[in-house]
VOGU-3710 file (C-alpha; in Angstrom, 3 decimals, decimal comma):
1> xxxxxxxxxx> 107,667/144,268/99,221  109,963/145,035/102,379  112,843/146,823/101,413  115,512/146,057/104,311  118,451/148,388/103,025  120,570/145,813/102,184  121,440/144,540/98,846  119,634/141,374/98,531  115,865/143,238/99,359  116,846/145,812/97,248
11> xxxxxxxxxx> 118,100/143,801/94,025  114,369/141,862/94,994  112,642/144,758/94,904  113,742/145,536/91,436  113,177/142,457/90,364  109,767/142,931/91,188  109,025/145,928/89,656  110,231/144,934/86,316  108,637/141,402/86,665  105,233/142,495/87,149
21> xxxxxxxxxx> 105,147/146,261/85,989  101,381/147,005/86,127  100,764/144,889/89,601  99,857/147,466/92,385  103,016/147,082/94,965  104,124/148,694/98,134  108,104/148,775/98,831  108,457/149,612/102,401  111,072/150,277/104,008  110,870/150,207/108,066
31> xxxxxxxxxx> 113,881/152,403/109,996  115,041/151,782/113,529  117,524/154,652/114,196  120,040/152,374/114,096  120,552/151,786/110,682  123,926/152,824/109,227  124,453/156,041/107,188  125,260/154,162/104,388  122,301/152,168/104,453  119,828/155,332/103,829
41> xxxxxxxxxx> 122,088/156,993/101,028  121,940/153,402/99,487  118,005/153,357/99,729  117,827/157,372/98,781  120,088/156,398/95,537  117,800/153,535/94,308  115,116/155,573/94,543  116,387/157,977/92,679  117,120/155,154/89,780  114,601/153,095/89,564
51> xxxxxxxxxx> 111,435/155,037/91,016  110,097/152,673/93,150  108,589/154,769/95,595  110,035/153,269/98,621  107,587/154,445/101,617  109,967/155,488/104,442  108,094/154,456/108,121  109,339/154,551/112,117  107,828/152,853/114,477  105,165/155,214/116,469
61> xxxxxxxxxx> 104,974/153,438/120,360  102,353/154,065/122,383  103,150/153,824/125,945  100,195/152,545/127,482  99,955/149,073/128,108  97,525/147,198/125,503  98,319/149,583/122,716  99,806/148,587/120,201  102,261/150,157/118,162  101,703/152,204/114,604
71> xxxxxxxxxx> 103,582/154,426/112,547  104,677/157,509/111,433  106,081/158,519/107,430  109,352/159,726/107,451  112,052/160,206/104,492  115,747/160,547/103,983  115,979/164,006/105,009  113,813/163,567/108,661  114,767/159,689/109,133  115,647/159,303/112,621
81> xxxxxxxxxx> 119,753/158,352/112,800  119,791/158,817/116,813  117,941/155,499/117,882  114,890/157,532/118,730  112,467/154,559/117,525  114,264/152,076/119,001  114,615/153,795/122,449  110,842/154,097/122,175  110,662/150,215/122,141  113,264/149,258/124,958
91> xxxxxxxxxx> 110,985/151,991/127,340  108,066/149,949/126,807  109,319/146,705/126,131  112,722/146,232/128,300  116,091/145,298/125,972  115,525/142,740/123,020  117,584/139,503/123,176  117,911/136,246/121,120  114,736/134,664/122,869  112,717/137,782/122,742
101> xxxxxxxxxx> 113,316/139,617/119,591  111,318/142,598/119,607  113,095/144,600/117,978  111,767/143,150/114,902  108,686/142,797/115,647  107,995/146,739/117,165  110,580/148,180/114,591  109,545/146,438/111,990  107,006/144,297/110,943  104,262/145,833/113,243
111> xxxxxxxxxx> 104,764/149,680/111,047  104,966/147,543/107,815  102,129/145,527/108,156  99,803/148,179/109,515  100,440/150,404/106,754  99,939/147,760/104,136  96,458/146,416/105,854  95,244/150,749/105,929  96,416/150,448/102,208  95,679/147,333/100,464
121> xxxxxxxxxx> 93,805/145,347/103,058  94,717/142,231/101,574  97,961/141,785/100,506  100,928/139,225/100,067  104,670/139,801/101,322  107,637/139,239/99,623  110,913/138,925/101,847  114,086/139,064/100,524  115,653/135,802/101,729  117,613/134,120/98,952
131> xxxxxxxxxx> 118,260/130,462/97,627  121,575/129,992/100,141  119,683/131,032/103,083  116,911/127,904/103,447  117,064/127,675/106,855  115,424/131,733/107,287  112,293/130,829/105,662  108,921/130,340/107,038  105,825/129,576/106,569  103,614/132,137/107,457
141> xxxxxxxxxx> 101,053/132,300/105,153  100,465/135,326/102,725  104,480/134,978/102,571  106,495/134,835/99,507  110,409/134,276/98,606  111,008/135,317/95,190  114,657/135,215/95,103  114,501/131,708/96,475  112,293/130,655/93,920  114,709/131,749/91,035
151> xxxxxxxxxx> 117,642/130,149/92,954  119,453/133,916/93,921  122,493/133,288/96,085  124,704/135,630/97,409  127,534/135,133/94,706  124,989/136,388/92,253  123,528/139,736/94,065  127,362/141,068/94,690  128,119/140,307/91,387  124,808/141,828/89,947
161> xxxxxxxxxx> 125,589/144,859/92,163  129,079/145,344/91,168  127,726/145,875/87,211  125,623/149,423/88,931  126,487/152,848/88,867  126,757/152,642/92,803  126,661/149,911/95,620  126,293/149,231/99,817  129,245/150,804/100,870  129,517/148,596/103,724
171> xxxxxxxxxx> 131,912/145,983/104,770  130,351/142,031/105,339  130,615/142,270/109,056  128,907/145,669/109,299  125,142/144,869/108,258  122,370/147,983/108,267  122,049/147,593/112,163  125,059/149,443/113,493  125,738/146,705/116,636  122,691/144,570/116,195
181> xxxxxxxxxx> 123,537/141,764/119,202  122,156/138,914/116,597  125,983/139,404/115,105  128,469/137,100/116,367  130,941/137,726/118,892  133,541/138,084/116,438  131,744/140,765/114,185  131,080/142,727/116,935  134,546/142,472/118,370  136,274/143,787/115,203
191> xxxxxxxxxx> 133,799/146,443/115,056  134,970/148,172/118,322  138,253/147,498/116,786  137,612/149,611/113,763  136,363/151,964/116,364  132,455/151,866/116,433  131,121/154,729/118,953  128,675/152,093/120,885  127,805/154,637/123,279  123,942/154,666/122,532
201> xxxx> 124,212/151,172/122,998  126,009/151,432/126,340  123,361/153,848/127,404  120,654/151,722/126,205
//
């Protein structure tokens, strides 16, 4: 089950757990430095609520050419917040863009899925993509979309979220990737109007 830190793959992954209690399930959550503040205490408090063992991982690069890259187990307390994952990638791989996104791929789905293969061997993935978002699914095989199956929309998960003890406290535009370039020119605008230190980014 991959956890993103954002409130749709988090309200999934409790769904989950309550739908099939005795099923033998992985929530993994993959950090790329970059990830807002907010983001981790969000994960770090739904952990604490509904036990779901979240498995923190960071991408582990290996700089020679024709290895691939693996992982490393981190937690809230030694989570990188400095980009060090990500600056890992871009040494090895150049800067991600639109037509070569991997940043996903390195920062993400390569740590998830080689954990879960050392773990389960065979398994099936759920992503979080929900009923109003039709045109992010796939078909890769061994995939599933719960939430689109139960027709989830966004209306629902903010007000489902808004009945908790706590919620994401970030605003639409921010998202868990502090100035991810997928965001539109207008998102990223007002954040360096709200005053967003990009300077990682500028180095980068």
């Amino acid at each position: 089950v991959t956890v993103s830190g954002g409130k749709t793959s988090a309200f999934m992954a409790i769904y989950l757990k309550q739908l099939w209690p005795n099923r033998k399930m992985l929530f993994l959550f993959a950090n790329t430095g970059k990830e807002k503040e907010e983001t981790l205490v969000f994960l770090n408090k739904i952990e604490q609520k509904w036990k779901l063992g979240i498995i923190w991982l960071e991408a582990k690069v290996n700089p020679k050419k024709g290895k691939g890259t693996t992982y490393k187990i981190v937690d809230f307390e030694t989570a990188s917040r400095n980009g060090e994952p990500f600056k890992e990638v871009i040494k090895k791989y150049g800067l991600p863009s639109k037509l070569f996104r991997h940043c996903t791929r390195e920062l993400k789905e390569r740590p998830i899925h080689k954990y879960a293969k050392e773990i389960l061997g065979e398994y099936v993935t759920a992503m979080g993509i929900r009923a109003d978002e039709k045109h992010r699914l796939s078909k890769k095989p061994n995939t599933i979309y719960p939430l689109n199956d139960i027709n989830v929309t966004k209306r629902f998960i903010n007000e489902w979220w808004k009945d908790q003890p706590f919620n994401l406290n970030l605003k639409e535009h921010e998202g868990n990737c502090d100035f991810c370039f997928l965001k539109s020119q207008k998102k990223r605008v007002k954040l360096l109007s709200e005053g967003l230190d990009v300077s990682w980014w500028n180095e980068m």
